[in-house]
N, C-alpha and C positions, 0 to 999 in steps of 0.2 A: 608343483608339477609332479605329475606319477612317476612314478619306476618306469623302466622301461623296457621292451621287450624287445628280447633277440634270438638270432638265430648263432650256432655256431659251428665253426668249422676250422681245424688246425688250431689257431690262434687268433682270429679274427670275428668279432662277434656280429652280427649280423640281426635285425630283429624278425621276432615270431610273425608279424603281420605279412611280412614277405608272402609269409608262406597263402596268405587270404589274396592278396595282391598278385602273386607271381613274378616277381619282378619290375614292378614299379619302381623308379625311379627312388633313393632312398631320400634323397633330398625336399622331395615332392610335399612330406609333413612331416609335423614337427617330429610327432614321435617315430618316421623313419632315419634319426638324425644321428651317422654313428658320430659319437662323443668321447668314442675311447679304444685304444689301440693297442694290444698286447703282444710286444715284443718278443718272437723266438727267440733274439738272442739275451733276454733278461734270466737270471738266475733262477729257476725252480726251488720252490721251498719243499721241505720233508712233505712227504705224501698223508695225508689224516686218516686216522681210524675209520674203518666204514661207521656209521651211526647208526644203528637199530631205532626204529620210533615204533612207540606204541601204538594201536590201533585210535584209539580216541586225539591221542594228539595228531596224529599223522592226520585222519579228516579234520581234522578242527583248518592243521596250517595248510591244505591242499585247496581247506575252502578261502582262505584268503589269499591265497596263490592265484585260483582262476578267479576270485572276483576284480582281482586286478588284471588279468588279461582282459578280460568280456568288456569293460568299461573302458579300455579307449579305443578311438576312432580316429579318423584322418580331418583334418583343419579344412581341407582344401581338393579341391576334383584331383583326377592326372589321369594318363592312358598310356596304353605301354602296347609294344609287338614281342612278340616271341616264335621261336620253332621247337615243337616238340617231337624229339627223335626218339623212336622206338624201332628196340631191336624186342620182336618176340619171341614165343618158346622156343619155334622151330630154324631161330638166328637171320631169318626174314627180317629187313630194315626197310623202314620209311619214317620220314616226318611232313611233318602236319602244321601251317600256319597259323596260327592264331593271335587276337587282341585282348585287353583287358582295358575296364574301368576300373575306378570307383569316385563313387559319386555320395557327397556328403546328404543327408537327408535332415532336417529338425528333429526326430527322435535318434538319429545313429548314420548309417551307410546302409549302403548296396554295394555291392560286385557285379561287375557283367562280365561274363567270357563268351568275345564271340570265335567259334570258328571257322576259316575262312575255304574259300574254293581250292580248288587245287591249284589254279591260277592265280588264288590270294588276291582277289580283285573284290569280293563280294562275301560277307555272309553266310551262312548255309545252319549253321544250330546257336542258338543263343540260351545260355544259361545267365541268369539272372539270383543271388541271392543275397536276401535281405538281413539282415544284423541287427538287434536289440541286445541292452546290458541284461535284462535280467528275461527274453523268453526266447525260446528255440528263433532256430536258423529258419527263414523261408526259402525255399526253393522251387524258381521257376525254371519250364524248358518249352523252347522252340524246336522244331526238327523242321529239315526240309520236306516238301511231299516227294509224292513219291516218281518225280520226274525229272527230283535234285533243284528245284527251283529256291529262292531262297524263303525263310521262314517267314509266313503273313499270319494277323490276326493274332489273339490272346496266347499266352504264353499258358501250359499245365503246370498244376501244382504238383510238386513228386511229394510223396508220402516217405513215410522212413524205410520203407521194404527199397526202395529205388533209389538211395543215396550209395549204397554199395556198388555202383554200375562206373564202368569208367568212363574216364573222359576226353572225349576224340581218341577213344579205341587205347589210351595208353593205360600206366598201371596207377598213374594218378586217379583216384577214384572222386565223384563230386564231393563227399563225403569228407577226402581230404581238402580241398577246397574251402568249404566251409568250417573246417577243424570243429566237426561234427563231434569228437571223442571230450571235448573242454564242455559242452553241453549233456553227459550224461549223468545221474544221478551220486553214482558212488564214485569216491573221489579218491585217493589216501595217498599220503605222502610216508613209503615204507622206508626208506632209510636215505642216510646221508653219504658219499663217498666220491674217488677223485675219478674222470673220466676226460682224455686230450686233458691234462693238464689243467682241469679246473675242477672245484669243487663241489659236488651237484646235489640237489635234493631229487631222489626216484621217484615221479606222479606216476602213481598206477590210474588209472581208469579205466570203469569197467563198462559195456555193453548190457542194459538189462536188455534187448531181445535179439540176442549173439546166436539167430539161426545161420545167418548168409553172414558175410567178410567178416567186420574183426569185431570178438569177443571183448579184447583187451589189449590196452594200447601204454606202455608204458615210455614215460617220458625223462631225457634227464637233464634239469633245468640246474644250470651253474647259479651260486649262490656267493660268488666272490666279492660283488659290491652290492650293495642291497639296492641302491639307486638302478641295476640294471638286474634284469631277469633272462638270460642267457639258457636259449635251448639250445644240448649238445649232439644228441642224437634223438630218434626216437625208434618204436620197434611195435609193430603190429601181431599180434597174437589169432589164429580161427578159434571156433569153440570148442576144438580139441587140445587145444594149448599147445600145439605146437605155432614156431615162428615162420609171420605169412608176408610182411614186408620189413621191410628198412628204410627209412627218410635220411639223407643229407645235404646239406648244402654242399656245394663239391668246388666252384671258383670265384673268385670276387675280383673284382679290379677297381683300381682306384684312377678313373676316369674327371679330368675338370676340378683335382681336391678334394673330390668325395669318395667314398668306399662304396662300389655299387656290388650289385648283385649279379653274375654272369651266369654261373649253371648251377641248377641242383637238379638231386637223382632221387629215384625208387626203384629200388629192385622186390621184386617179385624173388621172396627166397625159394617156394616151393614148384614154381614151373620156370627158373632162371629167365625170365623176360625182365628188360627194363627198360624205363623212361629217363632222359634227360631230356630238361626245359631249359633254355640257349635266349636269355634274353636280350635283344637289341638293343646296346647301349649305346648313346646319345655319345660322341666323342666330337671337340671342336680344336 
């Protein structure tokens, strides 16, 4: 079995797929299975030296880092509801209902997010993207016309200019959706050091056509058991190099025996807008 991936937050690890998923049930497949549970109240070891990696080594291990992300996939379908609350620049608040699939395919997955009426009765924009180990992301979009009705007929292919565009108006962009940044060229893993109390390898990744949203996207994936691959934060860069978001998982609850996934957030550092995604967990 692979390594596994996660997401983190405080002290409870969480996997990266979430982030593709939105809050999918974690139970749903195998590799959403958390397996391991780190204790606040367990002792803290001495804090490690930052590690410096050189340029050749750092892409060599960044490229076996994402070819282990890109290569798995979910066993089995599942569907999930969620609310996404947005407060924007001008501290204006609404949210927004929406669902999710995914749906196992012979070569990989799909994703579907639909979003729904304001009544959350119906439909109104379906985003659709497709998932291979070794070629880019597909991205399909439905919109409703122009009299709000729900979306008919063929779904457009969005090109990469239009991955930068958000989704249902929040600061979640499609782009993170598909963790569009694990699919660019240059890769490099710049140093090693402690972040929330774990041990992390830095994935920079960079943007080769960094006109619009993010230039560079650096990540920091805990490296404490090798069997698990734990992201701690991550942090969006424009192509001015200043910093343009911030990614976290923010609450989890342990629902039925499992560790599920309840909110995570984006902030917008440069115009203080943010999103929180509130996902509706199954509790019996």
């Amino acid at each position: 079995m692979r390594g596994r991936v996660l997401f983190f937050r405080s002290s409870v690890p969480i996997r990266l797929s979430l982030l593709l998923s939105l809050g999918f049930r974690i139970s749903v497949f195998g590799f959403f299975l958390l397996t391991s549970f780190v204790c606040l109240a367990q002792p803290k070891n001495p804090a490690p030296p930052v590690l410096p990696i050189e340029r050749a080594e750092g892409e060599r291990l960044a490229r076996e880092l994402i070819a282990n992300l890109l290569v798995q996939k979910p066993s089995e379908p599942s569907s999930n509801s969620a609310t996404i609350r947005i407060r924007d620049a001008d501290g204006q608040r609404r949210q927004q209902p929406v669902t999710f699939q995914i749906v196992p395919t012979p070569t990989n997955y799909i994703t579907i997010y639909e979003i729904l009426s304001s009544a959350g009765d119906h439909p109104v924009t379906k985003l659709t993207i497709g998932h291979a180990d070794t070629k880019p992301n597909e991205y399909l979009l439905n919109l409703p016309d122009r009299f709000g009705a729900p979306f008919l007929g063929e779904q457009a292919k969005l090109g990469s200019s239009q991955l930068m565009n958000p989704f249902a108006g929040s600061d979640f962009w499609i782009a993170d959706l598909g963790l569009e940044f694990l699919h660019w060229p240059e890769q490099r893993i710049l140093r090693k050091e402690m972040r929330k109390n774990q041990f992390c390898a830095v994935l920079q990744s960079i943007n080769p056509n960094p006109s619009t949203g993010y230039a560079r996207v650096v990540s920091w994936i805990a490296i404490n058991h090798p069997e698990d691959t734990v992201i701690v934060h991550a942090d969006a860069y424009d192509a001015q190099g200043k910093l343009l978001k911030e990614f976290d998982p923010k609450k989890i609850e342990k629902i039925n025996g499992m560790w599920q996934l309840e909110e995570m957030e984006m902030r917008n550092m440069q115009t203080g807008s943010k999103t929180l995604i509130d996902f509706n967990l199954e509790r019996k």
